[in-house]
N, C-alpha and C positions, 0 to 999 in steps of 0.2 A: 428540544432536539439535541442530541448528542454528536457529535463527530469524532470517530474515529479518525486519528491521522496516525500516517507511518510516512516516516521522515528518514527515506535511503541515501546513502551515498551509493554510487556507482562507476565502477572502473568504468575510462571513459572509451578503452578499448571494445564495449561491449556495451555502452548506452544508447546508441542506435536502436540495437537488438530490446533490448530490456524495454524503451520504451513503446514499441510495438507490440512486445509481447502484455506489456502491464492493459494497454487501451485496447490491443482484438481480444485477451483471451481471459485476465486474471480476472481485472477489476468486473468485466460482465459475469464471470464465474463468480465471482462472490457476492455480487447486486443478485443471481440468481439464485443463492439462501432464500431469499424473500426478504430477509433482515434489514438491507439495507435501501431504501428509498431513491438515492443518488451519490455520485461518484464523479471525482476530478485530480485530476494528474498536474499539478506544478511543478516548473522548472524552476530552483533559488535563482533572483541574481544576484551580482554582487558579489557571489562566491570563490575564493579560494579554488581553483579546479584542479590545483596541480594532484590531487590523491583524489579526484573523479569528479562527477556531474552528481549535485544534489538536486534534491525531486521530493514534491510530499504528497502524497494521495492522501487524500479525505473522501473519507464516508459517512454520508450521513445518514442514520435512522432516528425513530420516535421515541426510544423510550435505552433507559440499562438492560432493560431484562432482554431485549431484543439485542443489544451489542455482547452481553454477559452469552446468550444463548451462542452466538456466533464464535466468542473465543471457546465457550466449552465443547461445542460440537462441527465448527467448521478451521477453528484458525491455523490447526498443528495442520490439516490437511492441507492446506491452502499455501501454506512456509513451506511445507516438503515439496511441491512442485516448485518452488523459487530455483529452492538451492539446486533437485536433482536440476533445474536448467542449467542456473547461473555456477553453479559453486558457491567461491568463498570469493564473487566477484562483485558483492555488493554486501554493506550492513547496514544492519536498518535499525530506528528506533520509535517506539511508539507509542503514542500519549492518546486520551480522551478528555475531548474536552465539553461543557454544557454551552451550548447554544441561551445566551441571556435572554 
């Protein structure tokens, strides 16, 4: 199993917003590739908040070629509706990791 994680910070002016938008409408959007199997939204603790609310979505699919498919043909689409929401109100970073 693979998981895709992407690990945001978020102004915290607008993480209310962000988080509803990430659970009604992103993360079902992109489970709706078919690529991805399942999806979960964490909130860091512990965290430093004063430059926003960190968050890491994971996704999980079967296999690379099913994550590899998603960033070549779903992920630039999937970033431009962030930004046109959010702006430059959130950056994000993101890794894959193998499920042992």
């Amino acid at each position: 199993m693979i998981i895709y994680n992407v690990t945001v910070k978020v102004e915290a002016s607008i993480a209310d917003a962000w988080v509803k938008w990430m659970l009604e409408e992103h993360m079902p959007d992109l489970k709706s590739t078919g690529l991805f199997t399942e999806y979960r939204l964490c909130r860091l603790l512990e965290q430093d908040e004063a430059e926003g609310v960190t968050y890491s979505a994971q996704y999980s699919c079967n296999s690379l070629n099913e994550y590899n498919d998603y960033i070549d043909n779903h992920a630039q689409g999937m970033r431009n509706k962030a930004f046109d929401r959010f702006g430059a109100g959130f950056v994000a970073f993101r890794s894959v990791m193998e499920v042992l």
